[in-house]
Structure formats: C-alpha cells, structure tokens
C-alpha positions as CSV (number, residue, x, y, z in Angstrom):
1,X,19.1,-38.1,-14.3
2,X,17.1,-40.9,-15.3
3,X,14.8,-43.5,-12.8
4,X,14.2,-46.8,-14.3
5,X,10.6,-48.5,-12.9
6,X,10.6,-52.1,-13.1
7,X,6.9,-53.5,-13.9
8,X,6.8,-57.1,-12.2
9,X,3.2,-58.2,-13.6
10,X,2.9,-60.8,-16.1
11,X,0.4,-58.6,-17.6
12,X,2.4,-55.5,-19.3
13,X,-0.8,-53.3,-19.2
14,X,-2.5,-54.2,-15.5
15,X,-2.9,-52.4,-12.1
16,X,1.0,-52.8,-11.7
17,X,2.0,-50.8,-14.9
18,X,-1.2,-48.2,-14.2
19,X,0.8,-48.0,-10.6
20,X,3.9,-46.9,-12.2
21,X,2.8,-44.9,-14.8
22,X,1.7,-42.4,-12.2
23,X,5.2,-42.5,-10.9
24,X,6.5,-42.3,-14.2
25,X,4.2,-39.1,-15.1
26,X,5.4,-37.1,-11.9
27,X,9.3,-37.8,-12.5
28,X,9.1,-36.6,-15.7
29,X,7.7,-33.3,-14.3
30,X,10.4,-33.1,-12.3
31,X,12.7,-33.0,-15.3
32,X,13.6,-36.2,-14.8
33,X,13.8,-39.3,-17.7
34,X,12.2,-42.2,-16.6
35,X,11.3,-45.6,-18.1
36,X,9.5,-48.4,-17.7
37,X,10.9,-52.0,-17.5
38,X,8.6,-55.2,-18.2
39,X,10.2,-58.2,-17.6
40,X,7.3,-60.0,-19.2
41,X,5.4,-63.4,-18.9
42,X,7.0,-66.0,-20.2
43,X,9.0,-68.1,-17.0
44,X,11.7,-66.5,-15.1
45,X,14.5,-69.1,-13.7
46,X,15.5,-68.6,-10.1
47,X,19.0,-68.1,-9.2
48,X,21.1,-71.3,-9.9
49,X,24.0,-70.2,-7.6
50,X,26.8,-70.7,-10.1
51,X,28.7,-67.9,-8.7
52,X,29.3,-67.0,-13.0
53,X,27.6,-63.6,-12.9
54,X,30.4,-62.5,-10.3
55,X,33.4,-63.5,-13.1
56,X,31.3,-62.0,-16.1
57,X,28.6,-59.4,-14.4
58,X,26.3,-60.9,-16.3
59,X,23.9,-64.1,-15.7
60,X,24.5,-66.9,-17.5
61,X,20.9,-67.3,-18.2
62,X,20.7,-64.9,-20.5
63,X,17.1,-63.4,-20.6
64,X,15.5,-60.2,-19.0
65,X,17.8,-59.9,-16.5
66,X,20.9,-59.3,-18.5
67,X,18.5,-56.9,-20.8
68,X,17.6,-54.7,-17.3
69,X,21.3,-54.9,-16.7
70,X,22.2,-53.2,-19.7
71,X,19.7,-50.4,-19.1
72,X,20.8,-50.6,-14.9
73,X,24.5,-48.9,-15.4
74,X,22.5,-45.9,-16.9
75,X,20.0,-45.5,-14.0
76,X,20.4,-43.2,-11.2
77,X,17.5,-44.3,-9.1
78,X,14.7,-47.6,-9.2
79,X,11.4,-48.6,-8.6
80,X,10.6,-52.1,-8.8
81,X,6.7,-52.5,-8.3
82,X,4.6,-56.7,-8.2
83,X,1.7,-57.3,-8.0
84,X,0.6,-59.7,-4.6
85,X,0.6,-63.5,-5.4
86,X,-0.2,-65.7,-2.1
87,X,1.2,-63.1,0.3
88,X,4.2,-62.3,-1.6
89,X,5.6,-60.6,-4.8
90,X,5.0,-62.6,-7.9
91,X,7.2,-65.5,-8.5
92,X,9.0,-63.9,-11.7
93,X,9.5,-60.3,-9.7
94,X,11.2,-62.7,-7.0
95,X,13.3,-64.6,-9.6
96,X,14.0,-61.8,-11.2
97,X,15.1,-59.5,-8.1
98,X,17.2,-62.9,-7.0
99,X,19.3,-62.7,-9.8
100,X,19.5,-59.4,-10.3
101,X,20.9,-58.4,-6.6
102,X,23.0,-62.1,-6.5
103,X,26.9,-61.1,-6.5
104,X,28.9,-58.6,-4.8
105,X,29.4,-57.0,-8.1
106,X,25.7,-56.2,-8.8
107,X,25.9,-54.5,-5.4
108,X,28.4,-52.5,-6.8
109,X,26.6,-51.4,-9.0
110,X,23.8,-50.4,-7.4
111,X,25.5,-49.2,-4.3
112,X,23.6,-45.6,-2.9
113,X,21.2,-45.3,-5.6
114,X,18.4,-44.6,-3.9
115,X,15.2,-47.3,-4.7
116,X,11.8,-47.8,-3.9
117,X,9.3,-50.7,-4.2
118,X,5.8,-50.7,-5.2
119,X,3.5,-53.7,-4.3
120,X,-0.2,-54.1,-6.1
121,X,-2.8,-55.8,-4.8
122,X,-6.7,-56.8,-4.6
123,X,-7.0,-56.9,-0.9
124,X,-4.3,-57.9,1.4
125,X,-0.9,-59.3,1.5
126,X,1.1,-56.3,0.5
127,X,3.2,-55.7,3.4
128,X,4.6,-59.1,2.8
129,X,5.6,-58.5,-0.7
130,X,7.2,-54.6,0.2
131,X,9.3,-56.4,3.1
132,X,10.5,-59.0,0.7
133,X,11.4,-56.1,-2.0
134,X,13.0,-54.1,0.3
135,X,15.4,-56.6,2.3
136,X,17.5,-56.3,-1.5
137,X,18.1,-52.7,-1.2
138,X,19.3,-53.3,2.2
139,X,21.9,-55.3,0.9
140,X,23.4,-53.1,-1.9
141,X,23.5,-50.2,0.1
142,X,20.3,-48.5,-1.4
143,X,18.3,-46.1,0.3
144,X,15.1,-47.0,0.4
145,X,12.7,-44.0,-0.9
146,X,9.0,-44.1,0.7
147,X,5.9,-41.7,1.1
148,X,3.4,-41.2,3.8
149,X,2.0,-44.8,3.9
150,X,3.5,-47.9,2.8
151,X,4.0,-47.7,-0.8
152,X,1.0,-49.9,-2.0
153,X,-2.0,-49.9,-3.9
154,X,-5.0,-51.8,-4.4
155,X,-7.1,-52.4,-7.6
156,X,-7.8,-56.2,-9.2
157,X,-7.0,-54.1,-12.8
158,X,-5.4,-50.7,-13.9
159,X,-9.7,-49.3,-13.6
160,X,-9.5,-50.4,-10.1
161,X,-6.1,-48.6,-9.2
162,X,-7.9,-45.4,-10.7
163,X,-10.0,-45.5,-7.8
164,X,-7.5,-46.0,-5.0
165,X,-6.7,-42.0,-4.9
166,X,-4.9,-42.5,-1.8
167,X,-2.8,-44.8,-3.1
168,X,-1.9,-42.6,-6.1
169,X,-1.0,-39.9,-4.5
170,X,1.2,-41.7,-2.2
171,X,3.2,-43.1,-5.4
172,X,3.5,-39.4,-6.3
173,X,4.8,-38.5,-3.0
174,X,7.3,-41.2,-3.5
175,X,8.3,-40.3,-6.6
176,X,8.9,-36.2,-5.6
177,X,10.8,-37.6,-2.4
178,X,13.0,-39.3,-5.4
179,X,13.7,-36.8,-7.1
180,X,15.0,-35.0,-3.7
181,X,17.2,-37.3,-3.0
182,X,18.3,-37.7,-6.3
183,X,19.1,-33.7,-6.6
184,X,21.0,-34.1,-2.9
185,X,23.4,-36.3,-4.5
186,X,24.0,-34.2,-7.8
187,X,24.3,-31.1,-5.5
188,X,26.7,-33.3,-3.2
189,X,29.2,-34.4,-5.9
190,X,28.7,-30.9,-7.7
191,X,30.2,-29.6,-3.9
192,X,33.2,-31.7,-4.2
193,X,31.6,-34.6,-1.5
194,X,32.5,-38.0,-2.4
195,X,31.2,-41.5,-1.7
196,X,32.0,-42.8,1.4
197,X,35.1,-45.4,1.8
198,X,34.9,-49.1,1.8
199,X,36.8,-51.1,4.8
200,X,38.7,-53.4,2.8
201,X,38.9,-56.6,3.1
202,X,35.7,-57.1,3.7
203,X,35.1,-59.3,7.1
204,X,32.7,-62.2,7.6
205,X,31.8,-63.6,10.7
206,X,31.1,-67.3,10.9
207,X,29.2,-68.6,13.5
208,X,30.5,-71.7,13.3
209,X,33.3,-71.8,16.0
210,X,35.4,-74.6,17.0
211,X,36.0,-74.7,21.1
C-alpha cells in the first residue's frame, strides 16, 4: 500500500515538507510506501472550467497536475499539507486541489480512499485553510483521516516546526490512524466485501422551479 503526501509550499524544503516528512517517516514504519509530491513554485493556473479533463481524465493545462495524476491511480491513501497564506491555503495548493478534484471522473478516482490534510502556519489562520482542504474530500467520497487536534502545525521554517512537539505527534497520530484504515479496507476486500453501489443515474436537484 502506498500514501502519496502532497507538499503545497512554494518552498520544497520549509515547515510544510518538515510537516510531512514526519508523516512520511511513521508510514514507512508501518510497512507502508509513501512519497512525497511538490508541486513547486513556479505559477499554478486555476481551473478554466473547460469541462476537457472529463472527456480525456487529464487537464488540458498540462503541468503538475497531470504529473500527480499519473502517480494518483497508484495511491491508496493522501495527504495534501499548505502552508497558511491570508487565512487560507496557498494560492497554488488551491489551484492545484481545484483542478485536481474538478470532474466527476477525478472523483472516481479518488472515491473511498481515505485522505487527510495538513495546514502550516506561523500563528493563526489554519482552521480556515483545513476547512477549505477538506470540503474536496467531501465531494469524492474520501474519508477524511484526523488525530487528536486539528491536523496543524506551527513553525515560520522547518526549525520552527521542530519545536511544535504537539503538533508532531498529532501528524503521527494521523498517519497510524491511516494506516488503520488503510489495513480495514485490505482486510475488507481480502473477506470478500465490496464497494458499495452507486444509484444510477445520478439525480440533481435544481432550485430553480418554475410555478
């Protein structure tokens, strides 16, 4: 099994990747693969809402996101950790997450894998960012994973994060809980118990009415 961490800091190195790494470190105990993803620093484009990643299942932008989706279909679980920017999740993370999560397909193929988010900051403003994060999972049907306190941490540089114990071994709680999860579902299919059924079609409601 493997659990792809996504590192949503322009800087490849800072409190964000130190924040993973610990997460990284404690999967790996468990037995598990894991890797981290940097989607790097040069500009992410938001979602253009050309419908063409539901034809192809892949952006038409082609950049990191089409590089994370290659390594997605191999993933069994996710972390996606940003540092704060203004109250929020950095821009690119946003972008990023946009495109990533855009058409029905993508849910597809995300669909019960279990994910958590991690959000970094120097003093405030993470709750913010973890909402945004998590309102994605909510929509591809992904469990979200979480420790003992909301899953953030606080440090201006990966130093800092050293210091915020706490904080660290909350991301290690996460991470065991992970794994859990993660061996719940191998036992479950192991047992014969399959994924639950979709209604089909699918019905939307429009609020729209005439009368």
């Amino acid at each position: 099994m493997k659990v792809l961490l996504v590192n949503g800091s322009p800087h490849k190195n800072g409190s964000t990747n130190r924040a993973l790494e610990e997460m990284k470190k404690t999967f790996e105990q468990e037995g598990l693969e894991a890797e981290i993803f940097w989607i790097g620093n040069k500009p992410v484009s938001g979602c253009i809402a050309c419908g063409g990643c539901a034809k192809t299942g892949r952006c038409v932008i082609d950049d990191c996101v089409n590089e994370f989706k290659d390594k997605a279909s191999e993933a069994d679980g996710f972390v996606f950790g940003a540092p704060v920017h203004y109250a929020s999740n950095a821009g690119n993370m946003a972008s990023f997450m946009d495109r990533i999560f855009y058409s029905n397909r993508e849910r597809e193929r995300y669909r019960l894998k279990p994910a958590a988010c991690v959000a970094v900051c120097r003093r405030a403003g993470a709750e913010p960012a973890l909402e945004r994060m998590s309102k994605y999972f909510s929509l591809a049907e992904m469990p979200l994973i979480n420790g003992f306190y909301w899953n953030d941490i606080f440090g201006h540089n990966a130093a800092e994060v050293e210091q915020d114990l706490e904080g660290l071994q909350n991301l290690r709680t996460v991470a065991r809980n992970m794994v859990y999860y993660l061996k719940l579902q191998e036992a479950g299919r192991a047992a014969g118990i399959e994924m639950p059924q979709r209604e089909e079609p699918r019905v939307y409601t429009s609020f729209f009415r005439k009368g």
